[in-house]
C-alpha positions in Angstrom: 151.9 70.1 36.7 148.7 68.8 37.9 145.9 71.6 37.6 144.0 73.1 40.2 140.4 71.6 38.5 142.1 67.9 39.0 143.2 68.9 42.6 139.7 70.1 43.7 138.4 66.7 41.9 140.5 65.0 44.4 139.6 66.7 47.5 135.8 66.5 47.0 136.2 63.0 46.0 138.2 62.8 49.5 135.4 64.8 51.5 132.5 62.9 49.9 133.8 59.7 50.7 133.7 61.1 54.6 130.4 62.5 54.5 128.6 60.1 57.8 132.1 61.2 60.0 132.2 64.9 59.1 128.0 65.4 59.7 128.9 62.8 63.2 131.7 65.6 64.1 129.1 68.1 63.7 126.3 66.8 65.6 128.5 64.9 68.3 129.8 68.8 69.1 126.5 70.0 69.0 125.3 68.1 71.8 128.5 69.0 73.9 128.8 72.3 74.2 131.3 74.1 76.1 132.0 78.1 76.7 135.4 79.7 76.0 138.4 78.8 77.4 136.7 75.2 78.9 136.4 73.3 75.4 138.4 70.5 76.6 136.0 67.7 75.1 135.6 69.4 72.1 139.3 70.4 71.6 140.5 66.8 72.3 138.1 65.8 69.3 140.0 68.0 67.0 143.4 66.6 68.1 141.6 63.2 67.6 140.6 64.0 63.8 144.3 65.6 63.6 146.6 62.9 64.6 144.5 60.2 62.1 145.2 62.8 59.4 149.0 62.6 60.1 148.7 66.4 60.8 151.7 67.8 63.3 149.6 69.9 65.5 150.0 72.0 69.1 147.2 72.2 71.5 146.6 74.1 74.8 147.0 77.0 72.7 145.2 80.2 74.6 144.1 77.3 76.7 142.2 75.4 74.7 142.9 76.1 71.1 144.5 73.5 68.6 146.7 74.2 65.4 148.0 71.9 62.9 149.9 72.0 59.6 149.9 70.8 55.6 153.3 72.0 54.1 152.7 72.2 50.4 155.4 71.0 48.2 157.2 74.4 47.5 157.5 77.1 49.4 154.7 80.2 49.6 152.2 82.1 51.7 150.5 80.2 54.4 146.5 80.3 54.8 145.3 79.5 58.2 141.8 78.1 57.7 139.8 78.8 61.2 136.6 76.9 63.1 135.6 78.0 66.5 135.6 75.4 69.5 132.6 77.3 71.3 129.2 78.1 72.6 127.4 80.3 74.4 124.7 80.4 76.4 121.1 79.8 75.6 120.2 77.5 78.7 116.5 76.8 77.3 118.6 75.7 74.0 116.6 72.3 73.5 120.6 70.9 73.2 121.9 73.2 75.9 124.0 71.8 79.1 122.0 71.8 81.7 124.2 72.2 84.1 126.0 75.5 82.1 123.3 76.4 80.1 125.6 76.5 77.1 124.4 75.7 73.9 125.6 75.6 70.2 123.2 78.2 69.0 125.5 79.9 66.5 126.5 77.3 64.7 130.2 77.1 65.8 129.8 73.3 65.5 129.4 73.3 61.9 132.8 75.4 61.8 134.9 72.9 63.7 133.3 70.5 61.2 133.9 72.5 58.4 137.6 72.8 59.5 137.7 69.1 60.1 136.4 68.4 56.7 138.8 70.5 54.5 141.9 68.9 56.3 140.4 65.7 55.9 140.2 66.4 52.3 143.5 68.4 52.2 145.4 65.4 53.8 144.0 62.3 52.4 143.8 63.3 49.2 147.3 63.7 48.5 147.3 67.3 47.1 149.5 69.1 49.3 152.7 68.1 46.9 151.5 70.1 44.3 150.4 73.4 46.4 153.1 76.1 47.1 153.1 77.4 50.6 150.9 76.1 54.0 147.7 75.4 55.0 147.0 75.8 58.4 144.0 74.4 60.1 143.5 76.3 63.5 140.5 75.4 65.8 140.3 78.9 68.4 138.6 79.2 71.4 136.4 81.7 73.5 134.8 83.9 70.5 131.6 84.4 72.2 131.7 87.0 74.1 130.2 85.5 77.4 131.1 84.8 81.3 133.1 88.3 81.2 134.1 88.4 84.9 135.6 84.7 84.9 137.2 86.0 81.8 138.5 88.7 83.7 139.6 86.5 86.3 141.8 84.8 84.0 143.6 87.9 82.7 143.8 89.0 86.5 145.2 85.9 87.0 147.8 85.9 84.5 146.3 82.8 82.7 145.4 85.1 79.6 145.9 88.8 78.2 142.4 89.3 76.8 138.7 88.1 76.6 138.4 86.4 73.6 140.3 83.3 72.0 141.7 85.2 68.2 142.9 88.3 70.4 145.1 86.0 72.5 146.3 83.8 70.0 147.5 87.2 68.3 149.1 88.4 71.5 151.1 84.7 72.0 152.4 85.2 68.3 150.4 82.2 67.2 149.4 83.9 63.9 152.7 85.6 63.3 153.2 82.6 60.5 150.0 83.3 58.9 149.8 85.6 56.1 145.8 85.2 55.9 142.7 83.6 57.3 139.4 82.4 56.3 136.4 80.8 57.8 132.8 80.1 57.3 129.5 81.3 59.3 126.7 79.6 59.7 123.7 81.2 57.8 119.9 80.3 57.9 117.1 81.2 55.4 115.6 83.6 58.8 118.7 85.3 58.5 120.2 85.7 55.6 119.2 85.8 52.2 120.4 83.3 49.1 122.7 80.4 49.8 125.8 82.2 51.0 127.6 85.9 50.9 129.9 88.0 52.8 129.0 91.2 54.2 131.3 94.5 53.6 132.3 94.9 57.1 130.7 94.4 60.8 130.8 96.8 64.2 133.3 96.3 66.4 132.7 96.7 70.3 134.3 97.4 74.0 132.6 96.1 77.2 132.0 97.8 81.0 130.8 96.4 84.1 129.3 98.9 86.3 129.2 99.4 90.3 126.5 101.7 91.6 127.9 101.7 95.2 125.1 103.6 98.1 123.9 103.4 101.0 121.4 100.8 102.6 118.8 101.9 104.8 115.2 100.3 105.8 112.7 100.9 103.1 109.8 101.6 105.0 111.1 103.1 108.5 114.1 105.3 107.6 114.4 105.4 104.0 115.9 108.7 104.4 119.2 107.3 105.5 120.0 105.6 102.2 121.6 106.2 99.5 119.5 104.3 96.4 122.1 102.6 94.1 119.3 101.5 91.6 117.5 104.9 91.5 121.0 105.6 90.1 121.3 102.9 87.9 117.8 103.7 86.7 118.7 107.3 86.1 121.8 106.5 84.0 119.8 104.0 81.4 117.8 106.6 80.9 121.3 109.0 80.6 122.2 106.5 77.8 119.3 106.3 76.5 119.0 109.8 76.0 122.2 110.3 74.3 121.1 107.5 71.6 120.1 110.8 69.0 123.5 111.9 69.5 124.8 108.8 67.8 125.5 109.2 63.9 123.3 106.7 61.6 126.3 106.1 59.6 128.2 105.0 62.9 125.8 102.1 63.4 126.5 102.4 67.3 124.8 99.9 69.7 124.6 100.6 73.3 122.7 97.4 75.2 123.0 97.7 78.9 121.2 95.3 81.4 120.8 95.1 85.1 122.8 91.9 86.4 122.3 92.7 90.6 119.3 94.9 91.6 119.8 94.9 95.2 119.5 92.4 97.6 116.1 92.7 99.7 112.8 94.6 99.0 112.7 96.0 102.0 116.4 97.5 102.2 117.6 100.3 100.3 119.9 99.2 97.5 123.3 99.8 98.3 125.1 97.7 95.3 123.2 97.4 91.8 125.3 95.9 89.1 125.3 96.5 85.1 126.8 95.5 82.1 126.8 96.6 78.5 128.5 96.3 75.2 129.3 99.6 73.6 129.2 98.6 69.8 130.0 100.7 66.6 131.6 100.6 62.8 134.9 102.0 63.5 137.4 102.5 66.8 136.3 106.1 66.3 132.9 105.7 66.8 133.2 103.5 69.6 135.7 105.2 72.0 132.5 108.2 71.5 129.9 106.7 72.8 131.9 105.3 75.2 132.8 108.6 76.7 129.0 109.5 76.5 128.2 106.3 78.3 130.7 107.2 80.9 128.9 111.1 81.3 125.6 109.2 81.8 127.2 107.0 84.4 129.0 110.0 86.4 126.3 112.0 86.0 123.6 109.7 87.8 126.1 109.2 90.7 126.2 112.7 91.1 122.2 112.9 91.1 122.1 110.5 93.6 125.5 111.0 95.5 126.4 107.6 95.3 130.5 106.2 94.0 130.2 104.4 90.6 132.8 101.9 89.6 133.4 101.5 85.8 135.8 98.9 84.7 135.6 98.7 80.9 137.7 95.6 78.6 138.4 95.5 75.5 135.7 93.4 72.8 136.8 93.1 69.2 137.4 95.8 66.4 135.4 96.0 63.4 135.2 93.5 60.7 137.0 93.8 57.5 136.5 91.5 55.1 138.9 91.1 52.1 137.9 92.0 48.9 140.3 89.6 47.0 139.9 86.6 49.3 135.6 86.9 48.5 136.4 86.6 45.2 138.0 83.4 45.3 135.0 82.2 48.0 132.4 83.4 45.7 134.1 81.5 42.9 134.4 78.3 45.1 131.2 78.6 47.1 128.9 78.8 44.2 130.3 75.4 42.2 129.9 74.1 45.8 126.2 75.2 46.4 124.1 77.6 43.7 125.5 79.7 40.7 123.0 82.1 41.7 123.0 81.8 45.2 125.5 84.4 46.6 124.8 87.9 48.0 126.5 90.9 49.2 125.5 91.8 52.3 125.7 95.1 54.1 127.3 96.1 57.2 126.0 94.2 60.2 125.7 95.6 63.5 127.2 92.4 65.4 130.6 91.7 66.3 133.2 89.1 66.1 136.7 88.7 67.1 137.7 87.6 63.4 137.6 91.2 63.2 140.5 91.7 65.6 142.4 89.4 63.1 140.8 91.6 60.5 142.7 94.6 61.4 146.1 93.3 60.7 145.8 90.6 57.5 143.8 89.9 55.1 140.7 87.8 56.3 137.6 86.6 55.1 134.0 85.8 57.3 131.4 84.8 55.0 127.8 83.0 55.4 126.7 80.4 54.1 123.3 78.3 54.2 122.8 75.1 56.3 120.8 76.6 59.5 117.7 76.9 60.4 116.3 79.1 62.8 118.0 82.9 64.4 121.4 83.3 65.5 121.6 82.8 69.8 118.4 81.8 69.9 116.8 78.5 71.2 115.0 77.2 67.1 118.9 77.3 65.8 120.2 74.2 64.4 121.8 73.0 61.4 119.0 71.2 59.9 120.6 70.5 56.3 123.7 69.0 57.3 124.6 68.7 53.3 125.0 72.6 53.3 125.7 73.3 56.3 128.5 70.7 57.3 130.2 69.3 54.0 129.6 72.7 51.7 131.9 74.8 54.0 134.6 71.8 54.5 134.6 71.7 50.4 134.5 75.2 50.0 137.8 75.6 52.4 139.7 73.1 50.9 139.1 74.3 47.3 139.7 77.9 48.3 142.9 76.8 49.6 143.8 74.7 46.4 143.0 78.3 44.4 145.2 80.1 46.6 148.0 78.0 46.8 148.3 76.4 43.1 150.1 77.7 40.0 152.9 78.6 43.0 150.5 80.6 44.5 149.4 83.2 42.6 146.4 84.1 43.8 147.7 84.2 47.3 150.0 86.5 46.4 147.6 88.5 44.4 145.3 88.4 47.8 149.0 90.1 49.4 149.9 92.6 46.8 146.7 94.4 47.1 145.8 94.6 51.1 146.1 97.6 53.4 146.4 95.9 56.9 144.5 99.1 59.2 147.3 98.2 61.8 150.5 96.5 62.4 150.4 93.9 64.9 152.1 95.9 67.6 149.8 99.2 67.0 146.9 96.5 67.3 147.8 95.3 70.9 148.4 98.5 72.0 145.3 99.9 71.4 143.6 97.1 72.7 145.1 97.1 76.3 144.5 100.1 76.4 141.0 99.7 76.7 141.2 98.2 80.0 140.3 100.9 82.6 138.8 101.2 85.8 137.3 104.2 87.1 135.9 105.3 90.4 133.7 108.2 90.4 131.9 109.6 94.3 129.2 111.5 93.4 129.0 112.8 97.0 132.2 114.8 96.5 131.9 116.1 92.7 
């Protein structure tokens, strides 16, 4: 039996000898950017990449999503290794669209390169005879959480379930032959320290979208016929705010509402204002609280100002758990990849990420790891050392998936004996939909 040392030997070999196309992959996606559930150009680049492996693969999965297959030469647990197709928006992104303003500033690029990379390796390199069980290479859509009301019109529409691309693909049973999933972040020096790590856990979230409905009335000569919709939105920010010392530390709750409609003339009462915010925290718990208190502080302003509020909140991800088991075996890999010394634990982070959802039900892993320089969603990010931040995550997939899947599997199945999934897949998509609510409160008649 050929070991797993020779096997990785043959991969690398494999990945280094397509160092210029994985970094072109990279870059080429970097300067096409496209939001959730509209990365056509970027999907059919995957199914490009796919077909010249010789990898079977299904596209138009949640829309735009792509998944193809390695069957290993005996049978065993499958490992879906994940990249995600898209952006978000940063329109003064010096590589945004400018005509969507959406920008690669997170570093999804290097992911979909990553994933390229490892099934490059995985394929060409003739390995997959001497693995027991699957490798699964799965570019997902919509993971930013971004352009929430077309988002809702697709669910309204019956075009999708949910907001994001992992929660859908979970819905459609697309993961049901996936016993677990890894993929790799983007870090940069400005935001993480060392070379690569994996924090404990990260917040999970809901969203709202709020309707301040009054009265209009002219500003100057009969202000007293109106009914001020943003004296109401002003009062409940400051509602919210107010409740943020209510809030446990340990909760790590995040409540960032903004005004998207403030009214429509200076000299007219406003009779619509419009808000959204993200409702963020470190367990389910945690978040359906402040929730309800952001709901008090939104009820209560209407009341103050006898204007009808409309609250409509969606469902964002759960909170993160990364697997114990599965960062061992990245550590392991990682490190002969980049730096003996360069790994770190990180702490809980307070942003979210729909790898959480997938979190909650198998064993996954989201780790960092160097290559970026710049902040998260912010118009410096790029990958600036494309050795680290494009061919060390593709090498440190594909020899994380030789670990796992050699001496019939045995570290797989160690990764299986000893997880806890938080919820079974049905619980899971229950809870979720039941997150979606509307609510219309009249202050006038409380």
């Amino acid at each position: 039996m050929t070991s797993g040392v020779q096997l990785k030997k043959q991969v690398l070999a494999t990945i280094d000898a397509r160092r210029d196309e994985i970094i072109e992959v990279g870059e080429s996606i970097m300067d096409a950017p496209e939001l959730g559930f509209k990365e056509k150009q970027t999907a059919q680049r995957v199914t490009q990449i796919f077909r010249a492996c010789g990898l079977p693969f299904d596209d138009g999965l949640a829309l735009t999503g792509v998944k193809a297959v390695l069957r290993g030469g005996r049978p065993g647990p499958t490992i879906a290794l994940m990249g995600e197709l898209d952006a978000l928006l940063v329109p003064d992104h010096p590589r945004a669209n400018p005509e969507t303003g959406a920008a690669h500033a997170c570093g999804h690029n290097a992911q979909i390169a990553g994933l390229l990379g490892a099934a490059m390796g995985l394929s060409a390199s003739g390995v997959a005879e001497h693995l027991a069980g699957n490798v699964v290479f799965f570019a997902v859509p919509a993971e930013e959480y971004v352009e929430i009301n077309y988002r809702l019109g697709l669910v309204k529409a019956g075009k999708t379930s949910f907001l994001t691309g992992k929660q859908e693909l979970i819905e459609l049973g697309l993961f049901d032959d996936v016993d677990m999933a890894v993929m790799i972040h983007s870090s940069s020096p400005e935001t993480q320290e060392g070379m690569m790590g994996v924090p404990v856990s990260s917040n999970g979230f809901l969203a709202k979208s709020i309707r301040f409905l009054g009265r209009a009335a002219h500003s100057g000569a009969a202000p007293q016929r109106g009914i001020n919709a943003l004296s109401a939105a002003t009062l409940a920010l400051s509602a919210i705010d107010a409740q943020r010392a209510t809030f446990r530390d340990q909760d790590c709750v995040r409540v960032h509402p903004i005004i998207t409609k403030g009214g429509d003339l200076v000299n007219i009462v406003p009779a619509e204002v419009c808000l959204e915010t993200y409702v963020r925290g470190k367990t389910r718990e945690a978040i359906l609280d402040a929730s309800g208190k952001v709901d008090r502080a939104l009820r209560g302003a209407a009341i103050a100002m006898g204007c009808r509020v409309e609250i409509e909140t969606v469902p964002g991800n759960l909170p993160l758990r990364n697997d114990p088991e599965l960062c061992r075996v990245f550590r392991a890999n990682a490190e002969q990849v980049l730096s003996a010394d360069g790994y770190r634990d990180y702490p809980h982070g307070g942003g979210s990420t729909d790898a959480g959802d997938l979190s909650q039900i198998m064993p996954v892993l989201h780790p960092m790891m160097t290559g970026g320089r710049g902040f998260h969603h912010q118009t410096d990010w790029c990958i600036a050392d494309h050795e680290a931040g494009y061919l060390a995550p593709a090498k440190t997939l594909a020899t994380m998936a030789i670990d796992l899947l050699s001496e019939d599997g045995a570290q797989a199945n160690q990764v299986l004996a000893q997880h806890h999934p938080a919820m079974g897949k049905d619980e899971y998509l229950d809870y979720q939909r039941s997150i979606f609510q509307t609510e219309i409160y009249d202050g006038q008649t409380a």
